[in-house]
C-alpha positions as CSV (number, residue, x, y, z in Angstrom):
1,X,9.6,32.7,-5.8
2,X,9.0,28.8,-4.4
3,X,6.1,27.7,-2.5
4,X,7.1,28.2,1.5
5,X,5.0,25.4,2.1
6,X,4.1,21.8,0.2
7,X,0.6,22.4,-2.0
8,X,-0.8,19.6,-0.8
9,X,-0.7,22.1,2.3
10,X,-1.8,24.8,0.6
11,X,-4.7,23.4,-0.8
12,X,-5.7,22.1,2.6
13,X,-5.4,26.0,3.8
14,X,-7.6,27.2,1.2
15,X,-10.3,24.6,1.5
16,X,-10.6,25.3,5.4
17,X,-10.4,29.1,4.6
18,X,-12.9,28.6,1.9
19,X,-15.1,26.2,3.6
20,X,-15.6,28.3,7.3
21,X,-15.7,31.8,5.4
22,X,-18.7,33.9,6.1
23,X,-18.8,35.7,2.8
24,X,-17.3,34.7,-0.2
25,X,-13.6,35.4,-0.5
26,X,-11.7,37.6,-3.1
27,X,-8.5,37.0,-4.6
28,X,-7.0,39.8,-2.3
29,X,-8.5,38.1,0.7
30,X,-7.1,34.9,-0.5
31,X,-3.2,36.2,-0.8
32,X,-3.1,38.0,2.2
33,X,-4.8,35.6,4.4
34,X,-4.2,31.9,3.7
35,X,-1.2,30.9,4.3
36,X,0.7,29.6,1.3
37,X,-0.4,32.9,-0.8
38,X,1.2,35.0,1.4
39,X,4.8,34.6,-0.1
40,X,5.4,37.8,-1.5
41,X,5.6,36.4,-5.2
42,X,4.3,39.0,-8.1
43,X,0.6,39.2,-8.7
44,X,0.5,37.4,-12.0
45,X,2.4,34.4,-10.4
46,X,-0.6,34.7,-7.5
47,X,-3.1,34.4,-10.3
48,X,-2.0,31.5,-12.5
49,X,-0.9,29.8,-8.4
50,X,-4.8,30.0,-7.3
51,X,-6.6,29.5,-10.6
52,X,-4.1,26.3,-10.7
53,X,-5.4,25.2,-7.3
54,X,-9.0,26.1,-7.7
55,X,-8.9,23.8,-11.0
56,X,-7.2,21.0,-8.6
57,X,-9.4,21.4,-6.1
58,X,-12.7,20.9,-8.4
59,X,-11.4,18.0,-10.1
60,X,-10.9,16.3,-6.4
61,X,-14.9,16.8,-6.1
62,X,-14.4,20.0,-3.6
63,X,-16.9,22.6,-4.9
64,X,-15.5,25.9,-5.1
65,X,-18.0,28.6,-5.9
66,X,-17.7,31.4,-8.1
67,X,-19.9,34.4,-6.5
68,X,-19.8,38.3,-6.7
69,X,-19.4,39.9,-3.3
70,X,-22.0,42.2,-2.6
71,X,-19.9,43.5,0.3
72,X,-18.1,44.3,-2.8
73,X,-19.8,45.6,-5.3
74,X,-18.9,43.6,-8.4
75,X,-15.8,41.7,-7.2
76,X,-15.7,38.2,-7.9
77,X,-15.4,36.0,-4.5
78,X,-15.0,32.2,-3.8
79,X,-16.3,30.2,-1.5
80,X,-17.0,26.3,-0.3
81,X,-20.6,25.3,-0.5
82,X,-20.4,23.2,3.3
83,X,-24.0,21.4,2.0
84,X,-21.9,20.4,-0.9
85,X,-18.5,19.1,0.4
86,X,-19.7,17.3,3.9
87,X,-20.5,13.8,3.9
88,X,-23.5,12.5,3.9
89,X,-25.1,10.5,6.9
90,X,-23.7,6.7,6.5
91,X,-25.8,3.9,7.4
92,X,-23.5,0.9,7.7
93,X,-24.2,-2.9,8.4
94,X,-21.4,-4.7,10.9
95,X,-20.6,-6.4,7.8
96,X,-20.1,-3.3,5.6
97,X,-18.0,-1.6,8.2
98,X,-16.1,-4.9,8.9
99,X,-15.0,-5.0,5.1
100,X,-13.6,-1.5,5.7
101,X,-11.9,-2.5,9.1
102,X,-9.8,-5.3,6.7
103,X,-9.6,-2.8,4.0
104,X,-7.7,-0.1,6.4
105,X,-5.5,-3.0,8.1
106,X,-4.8,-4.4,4.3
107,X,-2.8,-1.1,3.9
108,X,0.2,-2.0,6.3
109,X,2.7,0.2,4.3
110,X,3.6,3.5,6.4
111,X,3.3,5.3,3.4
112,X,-0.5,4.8,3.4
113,X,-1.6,3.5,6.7
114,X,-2.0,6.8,8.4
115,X,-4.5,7.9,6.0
116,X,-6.4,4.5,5.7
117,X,-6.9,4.2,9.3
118,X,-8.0,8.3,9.4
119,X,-10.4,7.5,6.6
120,X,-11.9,4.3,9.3
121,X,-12.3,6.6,12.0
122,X,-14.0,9.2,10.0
123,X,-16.7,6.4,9.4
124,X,-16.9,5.3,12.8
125,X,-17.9,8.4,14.0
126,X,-20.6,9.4,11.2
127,X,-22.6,6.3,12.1
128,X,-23.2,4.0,14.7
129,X,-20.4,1.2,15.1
130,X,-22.0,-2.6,15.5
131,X,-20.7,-4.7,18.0
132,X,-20.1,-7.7,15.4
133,X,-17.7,-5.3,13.7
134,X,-14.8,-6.4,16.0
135,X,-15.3,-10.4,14.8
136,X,-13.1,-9.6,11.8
137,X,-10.7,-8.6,14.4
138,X,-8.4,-11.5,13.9
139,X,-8.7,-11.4,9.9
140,X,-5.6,-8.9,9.4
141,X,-4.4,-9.5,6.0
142,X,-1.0,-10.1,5.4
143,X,0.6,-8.0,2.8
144,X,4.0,-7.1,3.4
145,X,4.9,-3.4,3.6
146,X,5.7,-2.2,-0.2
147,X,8.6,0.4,1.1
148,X,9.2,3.9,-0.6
149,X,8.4,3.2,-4.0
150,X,5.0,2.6,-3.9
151,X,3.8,6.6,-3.4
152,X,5.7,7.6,-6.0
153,X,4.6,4.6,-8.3
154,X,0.7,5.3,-7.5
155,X,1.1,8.5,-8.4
156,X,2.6,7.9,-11.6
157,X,0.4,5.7,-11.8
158,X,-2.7,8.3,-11.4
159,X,-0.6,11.0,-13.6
160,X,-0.3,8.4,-16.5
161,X,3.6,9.1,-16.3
162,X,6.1,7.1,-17.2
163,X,8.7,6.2,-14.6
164,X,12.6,5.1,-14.6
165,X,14.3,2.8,-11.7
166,X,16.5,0.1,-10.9
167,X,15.6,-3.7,-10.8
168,X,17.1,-6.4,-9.3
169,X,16.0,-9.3,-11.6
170,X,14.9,-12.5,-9.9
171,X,16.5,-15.5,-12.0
172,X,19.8,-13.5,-12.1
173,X,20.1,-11.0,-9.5
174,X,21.3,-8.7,-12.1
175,X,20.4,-4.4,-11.7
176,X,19.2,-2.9,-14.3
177,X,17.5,0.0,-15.0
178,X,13.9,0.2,-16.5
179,X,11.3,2.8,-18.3
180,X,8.0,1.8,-17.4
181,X,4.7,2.9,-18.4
182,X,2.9,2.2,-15.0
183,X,-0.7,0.2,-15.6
184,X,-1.5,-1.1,-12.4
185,X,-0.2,-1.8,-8.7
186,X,-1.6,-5.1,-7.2
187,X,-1.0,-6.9,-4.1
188,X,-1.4,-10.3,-3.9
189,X,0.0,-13.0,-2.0
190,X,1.7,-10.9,0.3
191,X,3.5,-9.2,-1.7
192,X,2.7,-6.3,-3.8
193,X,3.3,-6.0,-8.2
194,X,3.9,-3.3,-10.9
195,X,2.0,-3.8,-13.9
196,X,3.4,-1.7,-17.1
197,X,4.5,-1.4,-20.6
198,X,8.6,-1.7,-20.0
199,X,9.9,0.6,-22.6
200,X,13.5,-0.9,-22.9
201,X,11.6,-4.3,-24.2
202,X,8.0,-3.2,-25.8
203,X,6.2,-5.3,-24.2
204,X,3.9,-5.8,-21.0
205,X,5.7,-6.8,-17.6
206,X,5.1,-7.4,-13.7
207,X,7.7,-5.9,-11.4
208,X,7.6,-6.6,-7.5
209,X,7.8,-4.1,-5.6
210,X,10.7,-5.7,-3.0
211,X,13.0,-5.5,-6.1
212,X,13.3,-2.0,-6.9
213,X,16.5,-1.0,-5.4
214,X,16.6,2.9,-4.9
215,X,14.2,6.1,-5.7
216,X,11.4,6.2,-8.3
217,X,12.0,8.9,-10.9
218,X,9.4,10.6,-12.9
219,X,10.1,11.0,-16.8
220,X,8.5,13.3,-19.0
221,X,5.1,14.7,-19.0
222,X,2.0,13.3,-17.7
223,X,-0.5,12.2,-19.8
224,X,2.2,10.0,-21.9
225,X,0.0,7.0,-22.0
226,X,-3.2,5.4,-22.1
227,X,-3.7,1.7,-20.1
228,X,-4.6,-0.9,-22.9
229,X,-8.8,-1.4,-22.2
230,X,-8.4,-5.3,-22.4
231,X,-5.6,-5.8,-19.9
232,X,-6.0,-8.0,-17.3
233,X,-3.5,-6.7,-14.7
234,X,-4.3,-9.6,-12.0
235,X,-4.0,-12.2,-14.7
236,X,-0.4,-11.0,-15.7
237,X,0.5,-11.2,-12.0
238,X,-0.8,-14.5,-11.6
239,X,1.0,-15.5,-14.4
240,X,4.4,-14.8,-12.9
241,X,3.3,-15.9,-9.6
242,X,2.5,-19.5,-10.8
243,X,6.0,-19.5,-12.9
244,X,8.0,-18.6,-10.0
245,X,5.8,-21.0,-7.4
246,X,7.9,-23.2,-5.4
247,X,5.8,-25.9,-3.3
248,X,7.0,-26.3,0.8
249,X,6.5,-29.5,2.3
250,X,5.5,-29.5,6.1
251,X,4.7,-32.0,9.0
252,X,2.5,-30.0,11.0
253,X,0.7,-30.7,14.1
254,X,-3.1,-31.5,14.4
255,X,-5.5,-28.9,14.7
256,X,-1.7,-26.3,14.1
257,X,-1.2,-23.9,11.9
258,X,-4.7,-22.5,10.3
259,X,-3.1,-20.0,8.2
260,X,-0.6,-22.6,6.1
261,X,-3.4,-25.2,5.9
262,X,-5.6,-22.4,4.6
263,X,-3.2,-21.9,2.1
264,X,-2.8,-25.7,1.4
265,X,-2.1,-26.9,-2.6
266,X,-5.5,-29.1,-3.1
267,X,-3.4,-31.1,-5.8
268,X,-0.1,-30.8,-4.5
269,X,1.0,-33.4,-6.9
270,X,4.1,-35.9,-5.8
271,X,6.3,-35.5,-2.5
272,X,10.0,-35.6,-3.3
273,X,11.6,-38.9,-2.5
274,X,12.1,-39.4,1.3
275,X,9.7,-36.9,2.3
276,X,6.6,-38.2,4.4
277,X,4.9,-36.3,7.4
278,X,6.1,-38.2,11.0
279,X,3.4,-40.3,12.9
280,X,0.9,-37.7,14.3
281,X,1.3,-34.6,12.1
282,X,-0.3,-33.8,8.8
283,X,1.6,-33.9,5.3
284,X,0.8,-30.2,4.0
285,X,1.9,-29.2,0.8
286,X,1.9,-25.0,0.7
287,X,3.1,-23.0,-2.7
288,X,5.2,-20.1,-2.7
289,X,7.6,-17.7,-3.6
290,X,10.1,-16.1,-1.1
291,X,11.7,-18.3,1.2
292,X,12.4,-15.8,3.6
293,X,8.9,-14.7,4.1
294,X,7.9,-18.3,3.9
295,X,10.5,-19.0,6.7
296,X,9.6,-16.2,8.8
297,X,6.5,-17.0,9.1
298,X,7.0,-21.2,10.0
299,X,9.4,-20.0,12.5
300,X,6.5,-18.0,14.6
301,X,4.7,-22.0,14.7
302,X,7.8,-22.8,16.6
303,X,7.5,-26.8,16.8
304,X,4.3,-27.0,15.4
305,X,5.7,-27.3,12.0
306,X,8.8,-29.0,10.8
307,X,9.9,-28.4,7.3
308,X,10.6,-31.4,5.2
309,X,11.7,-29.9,1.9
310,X,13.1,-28.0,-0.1
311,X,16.4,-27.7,2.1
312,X,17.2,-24.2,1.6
313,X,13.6,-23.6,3.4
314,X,14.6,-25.8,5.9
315,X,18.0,-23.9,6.8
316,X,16.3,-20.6,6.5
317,X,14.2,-21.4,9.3
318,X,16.4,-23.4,11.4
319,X,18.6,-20.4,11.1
320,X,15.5,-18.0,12.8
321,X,15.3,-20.7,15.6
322,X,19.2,-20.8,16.4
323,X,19.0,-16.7,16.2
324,X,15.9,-16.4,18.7
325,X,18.0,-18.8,21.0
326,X,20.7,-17.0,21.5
327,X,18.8,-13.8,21.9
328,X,16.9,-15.6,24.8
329,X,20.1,-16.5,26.3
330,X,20.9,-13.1,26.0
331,X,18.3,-11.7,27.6
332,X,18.2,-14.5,30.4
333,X,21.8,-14.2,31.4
334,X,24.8,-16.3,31.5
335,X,23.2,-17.7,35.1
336,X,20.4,-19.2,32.9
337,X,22.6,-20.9,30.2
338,X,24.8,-22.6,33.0
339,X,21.4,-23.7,34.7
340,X,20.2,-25.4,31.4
341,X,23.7,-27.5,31.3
């Protein structure tokens, strides 16, 4: 008979029953009690169920005890050693605990945010929380959400199992469909990268995220693969990163725009002919990759930044700007627009 409930749940069951129990548990205690046990399967199928989760649990670092009863006699029980399990008293700096406050921001994916920012108030509570903490405040990293495919890649990932889906290649738009032995996931520059053996060509590649167009499937068995020990999986990203670079040319205003000046090329090289920053803004040169991430972004500086090149750049954003007029007309009324005249 199925699980009634997900085993993630179960597990969770068990560990609470295991962990608040007064006496150790026995098996029979353990079906009839915790819920996920309590499904009416056969008792072998009970058996090889909990000695699968008790093995799951212990490799997670939960120690589950094997005792004998003595209320009992010579039954076997179970049982969560609390001393064990809890965590330890945490000791942590304003600088230590600020790390950990752009750490759980960093993870601005839905599929893992709940649990990151969980895991930061679980730490705010064991210890005493600094006042500087809050000066990273402003610091949010920008990473852009990874969408659906990233739980089932990290777990892949974890299981050392190869995975199949569909890619929308970059220089030709063309949608394929890949078998990928999955290395690595790394975010960087906003964006976040698969790194893997692709199967279909023998050889190592770097898949973004953004381009996997529908569900990640798991193939075969896990175990199916071992990472190479000398790859570099940041290095292969960069790689592809620098090949793909594109360079934006901006007139921004003085003292405008800390984020793209942060991110300024320090040898940008030569400005395409005709381009040169107007009297009282700054020429800033800024690499990158997607031009609608690029251009969302410039469009929030409003007319503190004027793209000068590459024109498709420069018509993605003017196309934002016309877009969030309208939608203030909108909003304001037809009154407004007949004001403005």
């Amino acid at each position: 008979m199925p699980d009634s409930i997900p085993q993630a749940e179960r597990l969770l069951n068990l560990v609470i029953a295991l962990v608040n129990t007064t006496a150790p548990m026995t098996k029979e205690q353990v079906r009839t009690s915790v819920s996920g046990y309590d499904d009416g399967s056969s008792t072998e199928a009970f058996e090889r169920k909990f000695e699968r989760d008790k093995d799951i649990l212990r490799e997670l670092g939960v120690p589950v005890v094997t005792v004998t009863a003595a209320a009992h006699g010579d039954e076997v029980g179970y049982r969560i050693d609390p001393d064990a399990y809890a965590l330890p008293p945490l000791q942590l700096s304003a600088a230590q605990l600020g790390v950990l406050t752009l750490a759980a921001e960093f993870w601005n994916d839905q599929t893992l945010r709940a649990d990151a920012s969980r895991a930061l108030t679980k730490l705010r509570v064991v210890g005493d929380t600094p006042a500087e903490a809050d000066a990273v405040a402003g610091l949010t990293p920008r990473v852009h959400p990874a969408g659906p495919a990233l739980g089932p890649l990290l777990d892949a990932a974890h299981d050392h199992q190869v995975v199949s889906f569909t890619y929308r290649a970059a220089s030709t738009g063309e949608v394929l469909t890949r078998h990928v032995e999955p290395w690595r996931l790394v975010a960087s520059r906003g964006g976040w990268y698969l790194v893997g053996r692709d199967r279909d060509r023998d050889a190592p590649r770097v898949f973004r995220l953004s381009r996997i167009t529908g569900r990640v499937r798991a193939v075969g068995e896990r175990g199916a693969f071992a990472v190479p020990a000398d790859v570099d999986p940041l290095a292969l990203v960069t790689s592809v990163q620098q090949a793909d670079a594109r360079t934006a040319w901006l007139a921004v205003a003085p003292d405008r725009a800390g984020a793209l000046r942060a991110r300024a090329a320090t040898e940008p090289g030569t400005a395409p002919d005709g381009v040169a920053a107007p009297e009282g803004t700054d020429l800033v040169a800024v690499p990158y990759q997607r031009t609608s991430d690029l251009a969302d972004e410039i469009t929030g500086y409003t007319d503190a930044v004027v793209v000068l090149a590459p024109a498709t750049l420069r018509e993605a954003v003017l196309t934002r700007l016309r877009a969030a007029v309208v939608m203030g007309e909108r909003v304001a009324g037809p009154e407004a627009a007949v004001d403005r005249g």
